[in-house]
C-alpha positions as CSV (number, residue, x, y, z in Angstrom):
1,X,-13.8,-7.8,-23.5
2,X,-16.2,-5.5,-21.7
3,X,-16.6,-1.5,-22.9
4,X,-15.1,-0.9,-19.4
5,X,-12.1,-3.3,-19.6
6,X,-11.0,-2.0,-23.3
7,X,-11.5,1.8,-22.1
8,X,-9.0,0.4,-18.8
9,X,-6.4,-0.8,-21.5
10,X,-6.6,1.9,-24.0
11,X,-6.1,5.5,-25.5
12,X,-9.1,7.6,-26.3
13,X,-7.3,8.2,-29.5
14,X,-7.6,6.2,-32.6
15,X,-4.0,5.9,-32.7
16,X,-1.3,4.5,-29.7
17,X,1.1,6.8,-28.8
18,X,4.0,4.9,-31.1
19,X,2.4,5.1,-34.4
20,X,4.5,8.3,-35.6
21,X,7.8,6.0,-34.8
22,X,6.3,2.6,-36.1
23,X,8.4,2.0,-38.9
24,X,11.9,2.8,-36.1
25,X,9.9,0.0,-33.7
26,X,9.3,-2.1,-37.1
27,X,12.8,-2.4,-38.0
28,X,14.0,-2.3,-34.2
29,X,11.8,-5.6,-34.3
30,X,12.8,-7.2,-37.0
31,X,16.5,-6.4,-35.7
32,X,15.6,-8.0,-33.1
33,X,14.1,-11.4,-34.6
34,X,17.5,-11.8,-36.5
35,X,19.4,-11.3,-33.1
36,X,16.6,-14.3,-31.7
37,X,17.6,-16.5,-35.1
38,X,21.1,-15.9,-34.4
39,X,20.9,-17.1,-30.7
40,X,18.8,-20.1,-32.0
41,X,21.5,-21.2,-34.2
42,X,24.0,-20.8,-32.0
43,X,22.8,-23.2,-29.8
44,X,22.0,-25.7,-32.5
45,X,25.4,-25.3,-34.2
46,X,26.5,-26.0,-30.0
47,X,28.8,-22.7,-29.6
48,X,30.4,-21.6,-26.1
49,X,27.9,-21.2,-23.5
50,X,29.3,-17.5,-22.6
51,X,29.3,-16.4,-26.3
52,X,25.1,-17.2,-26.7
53,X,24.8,-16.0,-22.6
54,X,26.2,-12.7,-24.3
55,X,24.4,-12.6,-26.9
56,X,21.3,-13.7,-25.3
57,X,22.2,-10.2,-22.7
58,X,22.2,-8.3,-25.7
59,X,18.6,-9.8,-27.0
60,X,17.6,-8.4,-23.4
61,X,18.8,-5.1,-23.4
62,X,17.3,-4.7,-26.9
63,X,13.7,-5.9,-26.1
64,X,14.0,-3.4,-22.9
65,X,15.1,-0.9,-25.3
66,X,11.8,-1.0,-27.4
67,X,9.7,-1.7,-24.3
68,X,11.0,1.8,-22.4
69,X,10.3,3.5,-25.8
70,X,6.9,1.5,-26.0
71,X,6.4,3.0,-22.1
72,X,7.7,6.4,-22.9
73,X,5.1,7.0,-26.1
74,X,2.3,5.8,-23.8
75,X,3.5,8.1,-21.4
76,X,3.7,11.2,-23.6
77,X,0.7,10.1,-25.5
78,X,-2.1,8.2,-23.4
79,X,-1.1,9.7,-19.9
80,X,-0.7,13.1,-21.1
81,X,-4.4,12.9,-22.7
82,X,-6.2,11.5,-19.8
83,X,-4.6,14.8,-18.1
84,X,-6.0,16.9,-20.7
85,X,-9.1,15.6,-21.3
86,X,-10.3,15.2,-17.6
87,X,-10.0,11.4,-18.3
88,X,-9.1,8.4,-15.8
89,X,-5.3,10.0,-14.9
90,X,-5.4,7.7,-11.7
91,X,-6.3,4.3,-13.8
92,X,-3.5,5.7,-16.9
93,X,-1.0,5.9,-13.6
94,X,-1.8,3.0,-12.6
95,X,-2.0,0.8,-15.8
96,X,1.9,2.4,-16.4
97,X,2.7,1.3,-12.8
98,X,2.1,-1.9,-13.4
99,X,3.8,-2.3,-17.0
100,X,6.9,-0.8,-15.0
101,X,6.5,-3.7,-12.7
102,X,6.2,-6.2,-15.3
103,X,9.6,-4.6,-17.0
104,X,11.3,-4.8,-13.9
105,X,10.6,-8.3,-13.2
């Protein structure tokens, strides 16, 4: 990766604007994984298609749960320092634009 494309995708900081709630993302995650396991076993053990489609919505609105945090930090963190600092506000917009889009897909 180019100097220019890592600046593009990163904070100036040394640490991401989640690293003061890792550990509530951490165990979020690993929530999350067991939720995945479950859904897994469900369909090997060959439950009710509307039981794993429910589970499988909750999965969902979990991962979009952690990914509007994951948006919010960079928000707070990244955005707000680009504004501070004189740095690239327009590419920071921009690069949360599009992970908006992607979330929305």
């Amino acid at each position: 990766m180019t100097d220019t494309a890592e600046q593009a995708t990163s904070c100036e900081h040394a640490e991401h604007g989640y690293i003061t709630d890792k550990s509530r993302y951490l165990t979020r995650l690993k929530r999350i994984e067991g939720q995945a396991r479950g859904v897994h076993r469900m369909v090997e053990d060959e439950k009710y298609c509307i039981d794993i489609l429910t589970q499988i919505s909750a999965l969902t609105s979990a991962l979009q749960s952690v990914a509007v945090g994951l948006l919010e930090d960079h928000l707070r963190h990244c955005v707000t320092d680009a504004v501070r600092t004189d740095g690239d506000i327009e590419g920071k917009i921009r690069e949360a634009s599009q992970a908006i889009a992607r979330l929305v897909r």
